[in-house]
Structures are given as structure tokens and as C-alpha cells.
C-alpha positions in Angstrom: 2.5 -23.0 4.4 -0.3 -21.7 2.6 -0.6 -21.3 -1.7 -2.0 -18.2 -3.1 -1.3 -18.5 -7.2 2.4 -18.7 -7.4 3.0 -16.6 -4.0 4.7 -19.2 -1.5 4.1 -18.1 1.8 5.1 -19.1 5.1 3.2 -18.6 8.7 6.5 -17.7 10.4 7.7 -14.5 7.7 4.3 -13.0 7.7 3.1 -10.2 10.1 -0.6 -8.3 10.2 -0.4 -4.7 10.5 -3.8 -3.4 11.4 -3.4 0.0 11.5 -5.9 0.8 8.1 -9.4 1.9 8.7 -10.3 0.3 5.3 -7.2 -2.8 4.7 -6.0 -4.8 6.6 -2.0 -5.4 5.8 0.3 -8.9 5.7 3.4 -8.0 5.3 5.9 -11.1 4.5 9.9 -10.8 3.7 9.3 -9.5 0.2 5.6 -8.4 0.1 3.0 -6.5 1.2 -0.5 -7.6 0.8 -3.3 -5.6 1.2 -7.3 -6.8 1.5 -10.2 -5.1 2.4 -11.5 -5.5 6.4 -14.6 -6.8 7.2 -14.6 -5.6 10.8 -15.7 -2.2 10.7 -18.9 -3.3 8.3 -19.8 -3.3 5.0 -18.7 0.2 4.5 -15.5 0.0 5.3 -15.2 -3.1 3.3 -16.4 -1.7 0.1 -13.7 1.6 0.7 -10.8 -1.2 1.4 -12.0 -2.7 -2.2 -11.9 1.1 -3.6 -8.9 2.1 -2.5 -7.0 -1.1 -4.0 -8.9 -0.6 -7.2 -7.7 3.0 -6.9 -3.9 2.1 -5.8 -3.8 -0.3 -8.9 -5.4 1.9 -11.8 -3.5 5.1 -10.5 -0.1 2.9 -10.9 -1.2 1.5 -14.2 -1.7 5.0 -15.6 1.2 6.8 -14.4 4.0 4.3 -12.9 5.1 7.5 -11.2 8.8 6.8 -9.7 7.5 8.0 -5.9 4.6 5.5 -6.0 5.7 2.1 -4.6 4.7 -0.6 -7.7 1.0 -2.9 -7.9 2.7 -5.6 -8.9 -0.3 -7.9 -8.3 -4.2 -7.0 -7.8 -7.7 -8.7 -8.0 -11.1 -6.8 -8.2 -10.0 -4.5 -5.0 -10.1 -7.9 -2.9 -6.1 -8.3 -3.0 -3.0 -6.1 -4.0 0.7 -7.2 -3.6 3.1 -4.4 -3.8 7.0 -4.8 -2.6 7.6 -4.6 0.8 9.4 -1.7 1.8 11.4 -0.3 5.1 8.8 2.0 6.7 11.5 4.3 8.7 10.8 7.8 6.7 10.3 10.8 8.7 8.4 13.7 7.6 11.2 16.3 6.6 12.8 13.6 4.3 9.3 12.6 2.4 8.7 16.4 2.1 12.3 16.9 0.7 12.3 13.9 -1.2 8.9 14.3 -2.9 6.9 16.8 -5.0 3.9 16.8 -2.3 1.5 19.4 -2.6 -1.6 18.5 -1.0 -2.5 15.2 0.4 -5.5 14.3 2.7 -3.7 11.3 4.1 0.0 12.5 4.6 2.1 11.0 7.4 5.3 9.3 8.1 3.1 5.2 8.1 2.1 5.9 4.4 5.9 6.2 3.0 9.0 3.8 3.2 12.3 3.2 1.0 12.5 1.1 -1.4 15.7 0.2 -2.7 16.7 3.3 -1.2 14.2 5.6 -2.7 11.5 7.1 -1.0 8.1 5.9 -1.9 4.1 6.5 -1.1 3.2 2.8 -0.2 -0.6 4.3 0.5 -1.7 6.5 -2.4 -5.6 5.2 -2.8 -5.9 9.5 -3.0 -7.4 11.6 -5.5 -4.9 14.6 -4.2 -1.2 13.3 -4.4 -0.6 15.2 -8.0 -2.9 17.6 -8.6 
């Protein structure tokens, strides 16, 4: 078992989902943390530490109810949001969701979360304009 601040966390509830280009993803019963990567070089590092820094000021400003909620974030190195069912398909974010343009848009960026739909991925300048 491993400590970070008052987040208990056990080997055996956590999974890595590497599917970012810029974060890498543990997801554990109740969370979802996100860090930058360091594999794909310093670039890609520095946009993972963007685009928490972007998820966490955009939900600090707006709290919009189709944004899953920061709950937790330090200096883009970490962000802990909820963890959310990822089962959404396209037609039902669409239909759910006041979407108008977004440059990162598919089915892996959305879940449910207590039943509503929710952007879990919104380090995006585009969602509401």
C-alpha cells in the first residue's frame, strides 16, 4: 500500500490506462489520477503538465455540470478527479451535451458519473466557445 497525502491506495484496485499521448492514467475504485508521461520526451511531458493545469483552472472558473470535477491538483504534476464508468457512445454524448466544436471529441474522453454524462478529458480551448 502506498500513501500519497490522505489518498490510501492499494496495488490490487489500481489499473494504468495508457492510452494519452501527454498523461499517463491510474485509475483506482474511486479515482482517477492523472500525471504527465515522461516517455515520449520532454515535450510531451511539459503538454501532460499543461493540460492538468488547463483541466484544473477551466473547472475552477466554471464548474460547468458536463465537466467531470478536479477535485485534487498539483502544479500540472498530479490531478485526481472521480472515477467514472467510461461506456458512453457518441449519439448519447452528442444528445446529452451542448458540443459544438471540439478538437479532441470521442467516445474515451466521456463517462457517467452518477448517471450523468461527463467530459473526463477537457484540457481544450474549444469545448464552449
Amino acid at each position: 500500500m502506498a500513501w500519497m497525502g490522505c489518498l490510501h491506495l492499494n496495488k490490487n484496485d489500481m489499473k494504468l490506462v495508457n492510452d494519452g499521448i501527454t498523461r499517463h492514467v491510474i485509475v483506482t475504485r474511486k479515482y482517477a489520477i492523472k500525471f504527465p508521461r515522461l516517455n515520449y520526451g520532454w515535450y510531451k511531458f511539459i503538454a501532460g503538465i499543461l493540460a492538468n493545469l488547463s483541466e484544473k483552472s477551466t473547472w475552477e472558473v466554471c464548474h460547468h455540470e458536463s465537466l467531470c470535477p478536479v477535485l485534487w491538483g498539483w502544479a500540472g504534476f498530479i490531478l485526481i478527479m472521480p472515477r467514472v464508468q467510461v461506456d458512453c457512445s457518441c449519439d448519447e454524448i452528442r444528445a446529452s451535451m451542448e458540443i459544438r466544436e471540439c478538437d479532441d471529441f470521442h467516445e474515451a474522453n466521456y463517462g457517467r458519473l452518477n448517471g450523468k454524462i461527463v467530459c473526463i478529458d477537457y484540457a481544450t480551448s474549444k469545448i464552449f466557445n
